[in-house]
C-alpha positions in Angstrom: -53.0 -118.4 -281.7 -53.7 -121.0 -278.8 -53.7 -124.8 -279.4 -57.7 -125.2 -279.7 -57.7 -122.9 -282.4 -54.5 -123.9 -284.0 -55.9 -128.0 -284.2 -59.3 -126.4 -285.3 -57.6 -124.8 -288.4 -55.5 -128.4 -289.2 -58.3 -130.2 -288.8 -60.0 -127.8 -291.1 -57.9 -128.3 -293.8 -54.7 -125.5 -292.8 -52.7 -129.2 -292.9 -49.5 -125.9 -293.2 -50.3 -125.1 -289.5 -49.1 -128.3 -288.6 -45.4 -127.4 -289.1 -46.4 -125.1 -285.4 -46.9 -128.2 -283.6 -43.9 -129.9 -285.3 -41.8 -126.8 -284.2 -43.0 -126.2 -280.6 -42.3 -130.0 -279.6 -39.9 -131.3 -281.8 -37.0 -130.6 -279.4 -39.0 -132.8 -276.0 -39.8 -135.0 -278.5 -36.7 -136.0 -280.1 -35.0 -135.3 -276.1 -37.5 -138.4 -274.8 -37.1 -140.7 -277.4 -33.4 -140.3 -277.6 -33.3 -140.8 -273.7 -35.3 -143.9 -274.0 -34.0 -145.3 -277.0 -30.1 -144.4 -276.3 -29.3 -144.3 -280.1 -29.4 -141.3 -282.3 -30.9 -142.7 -285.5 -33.3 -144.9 -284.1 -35.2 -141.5 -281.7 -34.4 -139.6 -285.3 -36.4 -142.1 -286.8 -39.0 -142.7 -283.5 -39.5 -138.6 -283.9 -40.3 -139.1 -287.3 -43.4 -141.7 -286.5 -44.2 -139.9 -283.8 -44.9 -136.7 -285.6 -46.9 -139.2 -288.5 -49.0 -140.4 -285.8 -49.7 -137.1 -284.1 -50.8 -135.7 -287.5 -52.8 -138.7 -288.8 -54.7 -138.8 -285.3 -55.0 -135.3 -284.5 -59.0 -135.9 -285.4 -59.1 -137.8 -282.4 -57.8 -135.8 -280.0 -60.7 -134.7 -277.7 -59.0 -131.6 -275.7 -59.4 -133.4 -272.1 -55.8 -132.8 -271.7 -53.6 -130.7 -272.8 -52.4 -131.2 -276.5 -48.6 -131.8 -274.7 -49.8 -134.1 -272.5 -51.5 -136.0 -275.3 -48.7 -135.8 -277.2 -45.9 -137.3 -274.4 -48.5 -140.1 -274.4 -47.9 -141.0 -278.1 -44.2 -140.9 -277.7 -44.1 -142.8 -274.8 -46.3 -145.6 -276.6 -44.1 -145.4 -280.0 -40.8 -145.1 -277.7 -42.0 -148.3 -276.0 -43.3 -150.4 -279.2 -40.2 -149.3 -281.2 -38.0 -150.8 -277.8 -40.0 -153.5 -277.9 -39.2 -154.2 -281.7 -35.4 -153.8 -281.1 -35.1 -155.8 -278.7 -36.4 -158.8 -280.5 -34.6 -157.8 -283.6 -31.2 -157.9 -281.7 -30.6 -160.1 -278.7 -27.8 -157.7 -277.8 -28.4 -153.9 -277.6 -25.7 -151.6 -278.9 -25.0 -148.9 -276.1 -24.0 -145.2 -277.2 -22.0 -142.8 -274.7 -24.2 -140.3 -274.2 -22.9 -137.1 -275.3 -21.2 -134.6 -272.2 -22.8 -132.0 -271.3 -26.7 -132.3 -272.0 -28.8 -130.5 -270.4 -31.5 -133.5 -269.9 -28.8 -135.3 -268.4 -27.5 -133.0 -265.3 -31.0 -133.7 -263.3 -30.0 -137.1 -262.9 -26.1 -135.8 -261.8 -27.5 -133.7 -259.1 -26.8 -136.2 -256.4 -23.3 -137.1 -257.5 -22.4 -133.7 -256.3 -21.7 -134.2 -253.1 -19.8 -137.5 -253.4 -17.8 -135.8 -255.6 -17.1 -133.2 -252.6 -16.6 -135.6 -250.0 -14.1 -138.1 -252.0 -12.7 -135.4 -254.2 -9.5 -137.9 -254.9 -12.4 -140.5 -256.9 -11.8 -140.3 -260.7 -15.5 -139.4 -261.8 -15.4 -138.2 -265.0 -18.8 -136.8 -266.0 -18.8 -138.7 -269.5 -18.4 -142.6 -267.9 -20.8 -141.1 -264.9 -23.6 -140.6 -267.6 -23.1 -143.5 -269.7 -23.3 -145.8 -266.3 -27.0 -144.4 -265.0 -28.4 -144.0 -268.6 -27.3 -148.1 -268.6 -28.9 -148.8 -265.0 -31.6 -146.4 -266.1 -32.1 -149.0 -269.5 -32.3 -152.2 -267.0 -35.3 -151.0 -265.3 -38.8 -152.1 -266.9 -40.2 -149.9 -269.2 -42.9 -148.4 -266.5 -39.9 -147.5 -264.0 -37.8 -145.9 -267.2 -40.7 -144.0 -268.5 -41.5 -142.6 -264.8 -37.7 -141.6 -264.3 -37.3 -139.8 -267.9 -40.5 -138.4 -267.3 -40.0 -136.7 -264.3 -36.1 -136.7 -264.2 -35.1 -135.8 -267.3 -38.2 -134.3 -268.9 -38.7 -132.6 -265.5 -42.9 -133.3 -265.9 -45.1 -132.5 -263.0 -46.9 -135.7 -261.4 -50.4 -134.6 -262.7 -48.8 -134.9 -266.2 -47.2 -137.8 -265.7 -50.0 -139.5 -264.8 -51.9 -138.1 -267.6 -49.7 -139.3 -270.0 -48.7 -143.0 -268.3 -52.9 -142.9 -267.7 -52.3 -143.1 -263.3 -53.5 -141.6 -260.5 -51.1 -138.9 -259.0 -49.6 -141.4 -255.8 -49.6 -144.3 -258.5 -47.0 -141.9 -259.9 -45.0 -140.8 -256.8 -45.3 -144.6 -256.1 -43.7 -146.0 -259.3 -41.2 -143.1 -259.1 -40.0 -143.7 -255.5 -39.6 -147.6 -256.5 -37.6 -146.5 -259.4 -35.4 -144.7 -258.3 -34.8 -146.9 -255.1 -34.1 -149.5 -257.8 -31.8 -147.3 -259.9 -29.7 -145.9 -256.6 -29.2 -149.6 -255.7 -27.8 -150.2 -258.6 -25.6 -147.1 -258.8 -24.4 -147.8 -255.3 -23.2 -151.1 -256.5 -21.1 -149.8 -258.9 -20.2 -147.1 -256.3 -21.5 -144.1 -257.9 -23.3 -142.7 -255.3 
């Protein structure tokens, strides 16, 4: 069944359908606010009022996008608000070693490749590697992290991007290029890349 008629059938009281939409985006769901969040139980818990607030305002979702695109919207707001909260809730964020081997992470590893090759004596052990750009990657603002995660890590196109971040296509290549000139600057300084 396609996602017009699937929301057509929730919305007409098959509430049980809604376990589908659960299903199919649970995984990018969880993937994005985990990325953003950098703690397990806090996108655990993120995913859960995500999913709330998918459900309780699925009657206002018009169908000008697509229901994915609609959806990355509400977890980028939710990922953001529950960042925000955090933050003033503890002046001092705990940081979590992200786990090896991710696929969401190895996007962002591409370009450490060929450093590796050309100073193949340098200790880079993937683990630290991934830990350090998911830190530079939290001291950009909120715009530049969602961009990068987006793209990067979510590996979105720039029409959805800018769907869901509510930008013109260039507004997107433009906040990207800026954020990740801002993020290789930073890895460069602590001679990453």
């Amino acid at each position: 069944m396609d996602e017009k008629e699937l929301i057509r059938r929730i919305r007409g009281g098959e509430t049980a359908l809604f376990s589908e939409v659960i299903t199919k985006y649970k995984k990018a769901v969880y993937n994005h606010a985990y990325n953003f969040l950098r703690n397990k139980e806090e996108a655990e818990d993120a995913l859960q009022e995500i999913f709330i607030s998918i459900y309780n305002n699925l009657a206002n979702f018009r169908g000008d996008s697509k229901l994915s695109t609609w959806i990355y919207r509400i977890t980028v707001n939710t990922c953001t608000n529950r960042l925000k909260q955090l933050q003033r809730h503890r002046a001092h964020t705990t940081e979590e070693i992200v786990n090896e081997g991710t696929e969401e992470e190895h996007s962002l590893l591409d370009g450490l490749k060929e450093k590796e090759e050309k100073e193949p004596d340098r200790a880079y052990t993937s683990a630290q590697v991934r830990a350090k750009i998911f830190e530079r990657i939290d001291e950009l603002t909120d715009e530049q992290k969602h961009v990068i995660m987006l793209r990067d890590v979510d590996g979105l196109s720039y029409e959805e991007i800018g769907q869901i971040m509510k930008l013109s296509v260039s507004a997107v290549k433009s906040k990207l290029f800026r954020a990740r000139e801002n993020l290789r600057e930073k890895l460069i300084k602590d001679d990453i890349l």
